[in-house]
C-alpha positions as CSV (number, residue, x, y, z in Angstrom):
1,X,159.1,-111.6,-32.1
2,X,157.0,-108.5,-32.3
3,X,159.6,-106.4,-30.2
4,X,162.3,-107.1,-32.5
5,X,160.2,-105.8,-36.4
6,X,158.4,-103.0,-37.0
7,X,154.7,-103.2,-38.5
8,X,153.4,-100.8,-40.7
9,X,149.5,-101.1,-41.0
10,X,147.8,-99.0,-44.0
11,X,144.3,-98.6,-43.0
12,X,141.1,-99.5,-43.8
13,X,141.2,-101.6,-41.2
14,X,136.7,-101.9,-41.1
15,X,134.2,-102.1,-43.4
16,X,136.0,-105.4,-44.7
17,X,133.6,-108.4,-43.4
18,X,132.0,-109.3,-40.5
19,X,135.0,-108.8,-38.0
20,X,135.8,-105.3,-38.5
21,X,135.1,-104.5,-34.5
22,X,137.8,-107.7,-34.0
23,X,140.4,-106.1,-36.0
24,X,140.2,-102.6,-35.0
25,X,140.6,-103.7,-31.5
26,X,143.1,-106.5,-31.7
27,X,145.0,-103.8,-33.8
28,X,144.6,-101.1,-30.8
29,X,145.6,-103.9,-28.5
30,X,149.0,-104.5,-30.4
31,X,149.7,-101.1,-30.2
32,X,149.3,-100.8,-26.5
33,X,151.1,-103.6,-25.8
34,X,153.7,-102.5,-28.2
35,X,153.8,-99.3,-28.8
36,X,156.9,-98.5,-30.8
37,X,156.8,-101.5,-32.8
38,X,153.2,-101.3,-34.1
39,X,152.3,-98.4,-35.9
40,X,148.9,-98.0,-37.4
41,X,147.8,-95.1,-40.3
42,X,144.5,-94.3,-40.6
43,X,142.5,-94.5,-44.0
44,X,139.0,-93.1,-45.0
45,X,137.0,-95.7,-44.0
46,X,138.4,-94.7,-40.1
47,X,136.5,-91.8,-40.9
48,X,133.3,-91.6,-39.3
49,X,131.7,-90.1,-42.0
50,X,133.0,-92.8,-44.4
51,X,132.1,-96.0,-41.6
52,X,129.0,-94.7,-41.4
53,X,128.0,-95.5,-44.7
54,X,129.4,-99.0,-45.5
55,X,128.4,-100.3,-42.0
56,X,131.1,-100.1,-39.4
57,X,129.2,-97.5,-37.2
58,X,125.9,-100.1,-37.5
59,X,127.8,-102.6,-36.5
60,X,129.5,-101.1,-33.3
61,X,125.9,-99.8,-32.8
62,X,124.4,-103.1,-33.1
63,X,127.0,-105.2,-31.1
64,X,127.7,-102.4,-28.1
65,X,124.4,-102.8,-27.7
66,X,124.2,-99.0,-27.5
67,X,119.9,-98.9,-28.7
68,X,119.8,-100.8,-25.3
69,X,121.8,-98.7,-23.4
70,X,120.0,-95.3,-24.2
71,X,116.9,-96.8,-23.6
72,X,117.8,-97.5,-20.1
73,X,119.0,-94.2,-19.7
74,X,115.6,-92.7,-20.7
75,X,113.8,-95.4,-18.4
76,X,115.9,-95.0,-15.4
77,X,115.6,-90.7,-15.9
78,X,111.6,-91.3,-16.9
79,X,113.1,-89.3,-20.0
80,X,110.9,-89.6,-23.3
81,X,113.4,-88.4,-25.8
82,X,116.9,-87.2,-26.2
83,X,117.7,-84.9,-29.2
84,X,121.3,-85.1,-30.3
85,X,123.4,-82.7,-33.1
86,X,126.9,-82.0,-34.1
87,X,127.3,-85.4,-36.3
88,X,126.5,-85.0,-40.3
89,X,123.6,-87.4,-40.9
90,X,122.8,-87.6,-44.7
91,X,119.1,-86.8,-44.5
92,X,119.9,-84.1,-41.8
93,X,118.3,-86.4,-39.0
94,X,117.9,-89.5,-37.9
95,X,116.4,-91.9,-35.8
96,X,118.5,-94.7,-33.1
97,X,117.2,-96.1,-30.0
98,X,113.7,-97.4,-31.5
99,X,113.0,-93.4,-31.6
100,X,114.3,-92.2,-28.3
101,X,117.3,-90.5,-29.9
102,X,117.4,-88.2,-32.2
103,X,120.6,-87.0,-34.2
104,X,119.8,-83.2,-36.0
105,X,122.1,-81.8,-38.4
106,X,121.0,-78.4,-39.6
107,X,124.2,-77.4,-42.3
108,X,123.5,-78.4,-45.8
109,X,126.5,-79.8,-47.9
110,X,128.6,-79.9,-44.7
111,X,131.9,-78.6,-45.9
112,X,130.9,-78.1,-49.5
113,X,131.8,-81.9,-50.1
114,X,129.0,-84.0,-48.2
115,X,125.6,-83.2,-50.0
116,X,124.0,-83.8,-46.8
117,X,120.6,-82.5,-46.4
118,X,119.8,-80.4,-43.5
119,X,116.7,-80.8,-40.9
120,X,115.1,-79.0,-38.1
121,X,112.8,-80.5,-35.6
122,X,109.3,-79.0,-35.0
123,X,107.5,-80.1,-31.8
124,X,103.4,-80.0,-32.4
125,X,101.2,-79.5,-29.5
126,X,100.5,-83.0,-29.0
127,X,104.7,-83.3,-28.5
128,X,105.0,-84.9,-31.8
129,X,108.3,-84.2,-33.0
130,X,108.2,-83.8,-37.1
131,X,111.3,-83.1,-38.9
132,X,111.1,-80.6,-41.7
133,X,113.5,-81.0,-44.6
134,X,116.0,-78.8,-46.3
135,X,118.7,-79.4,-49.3
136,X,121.6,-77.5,-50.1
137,X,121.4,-74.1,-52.4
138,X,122.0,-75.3,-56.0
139,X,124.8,-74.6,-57.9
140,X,124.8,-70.8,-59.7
141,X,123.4,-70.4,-62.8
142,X,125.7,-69.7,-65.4
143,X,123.2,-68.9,-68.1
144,X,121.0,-66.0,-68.1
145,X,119.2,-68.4,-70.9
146,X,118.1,-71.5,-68.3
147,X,115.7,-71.9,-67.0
148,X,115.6,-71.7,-62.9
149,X,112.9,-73.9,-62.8
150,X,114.7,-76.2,-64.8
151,X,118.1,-76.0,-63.5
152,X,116.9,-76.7,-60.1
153,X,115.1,-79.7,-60.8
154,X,117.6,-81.0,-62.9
155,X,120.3,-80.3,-59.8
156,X,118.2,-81.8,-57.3
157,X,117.6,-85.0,-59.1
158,X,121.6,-85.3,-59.6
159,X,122.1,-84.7,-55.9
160,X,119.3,-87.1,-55.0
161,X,120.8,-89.4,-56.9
162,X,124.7,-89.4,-55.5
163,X,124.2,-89.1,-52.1
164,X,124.1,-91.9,-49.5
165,X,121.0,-92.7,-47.7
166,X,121.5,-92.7,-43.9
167,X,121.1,-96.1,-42.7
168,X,117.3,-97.0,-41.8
169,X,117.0,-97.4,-38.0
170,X,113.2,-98.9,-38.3
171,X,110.2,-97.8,-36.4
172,X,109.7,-97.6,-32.6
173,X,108.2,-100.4,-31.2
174,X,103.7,-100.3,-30.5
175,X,104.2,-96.9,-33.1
176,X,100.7,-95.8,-33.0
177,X,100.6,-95.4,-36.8
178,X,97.3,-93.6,-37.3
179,X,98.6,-91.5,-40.2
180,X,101.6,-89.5,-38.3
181,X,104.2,-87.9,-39.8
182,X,106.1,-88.1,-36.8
183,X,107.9,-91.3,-38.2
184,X,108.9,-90.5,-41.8
């Protein structure tokens, strides 16, 4: 029957329920098996950036079982840590693998549209890897009258308050937790 109509899907085919990985891939399945009758569009919540956010990119995460395959990667290659960039995280890094990857994302407000904080990583002597924080310039002032302190404060607080959190990973597993701030 499917050789003889065209389908048009619209998108959004994730972040729906708890089948989104069952959709998107009976969906790419159609279209392989039927490639000029299926024809799919994609919608912002195919973006990664989107998915990320309202749980698609968890939930491949969780059910690939990728945490388990990057920790058998750093056991089989007696490797500690892997540290990872070129993918916007809100809080400009962030933690997978019960801490064995790292994701670091040094531009602030990625494309003037994100509102993404920015982070480098600074190794201590004891190879403690803390991450140091940065936020995006604040808007200009337009009033030689305000205050910079104020404007600042008042700007920070409103991009606080709009953007996402990046999803919390949790903390490695037997975390020594003798007042680090390797874990934040």
């Amino acid at each position: 029957m499917i050789n003889y109509i065209d389908y048009l899907f619209l998108g959004d085919y994730v972040d729906r329920g708890q089948h989104s990985l069952e959709t998107l891939v009976l969906l790419l399945a159609l279209k392989v098996e039927y490639l000029h009758n299926i024809h799919l569009i994609r919608e912002n919540h195919e973006a990664a950036d989107i998915n990320a956010i309202f749980g698609f990119r968890i939930e491949c995460i969780e059910r690939l079982a990728l945490p388990d395959r990057v920790m058998e990667f750093c056991n089989a290659n007696d490797v500690q840590l892997i540290i990872r960039a070129h993918e916007c995280v809100m809080d400009g890094f962030e933690r997978f693998a019960q801490g064995h990857l790292i994701t670091i994302f040094s531009a602030t407000n990625y494309c003037g549209t994100v509102n993404n904080a920015g982070a480098i990583l600074v190794l201590g002597r004891d190879l403690v890897v803390i991450p140091k924080l940065f936020h995006p310039l604040p808007p200009a002032i337009l009033s030689s009258e305000a205050s910079l302190e104020h404007t600042e404060d008042a700007w920070m607080q409103e991009l606080n308050a709009n953007r996402p959190a990046t999803p919390v990973r949790g903390r490695p597993e037997g975390t020594n937790n003798q007042g680090s701030n390797a874990w934040i």
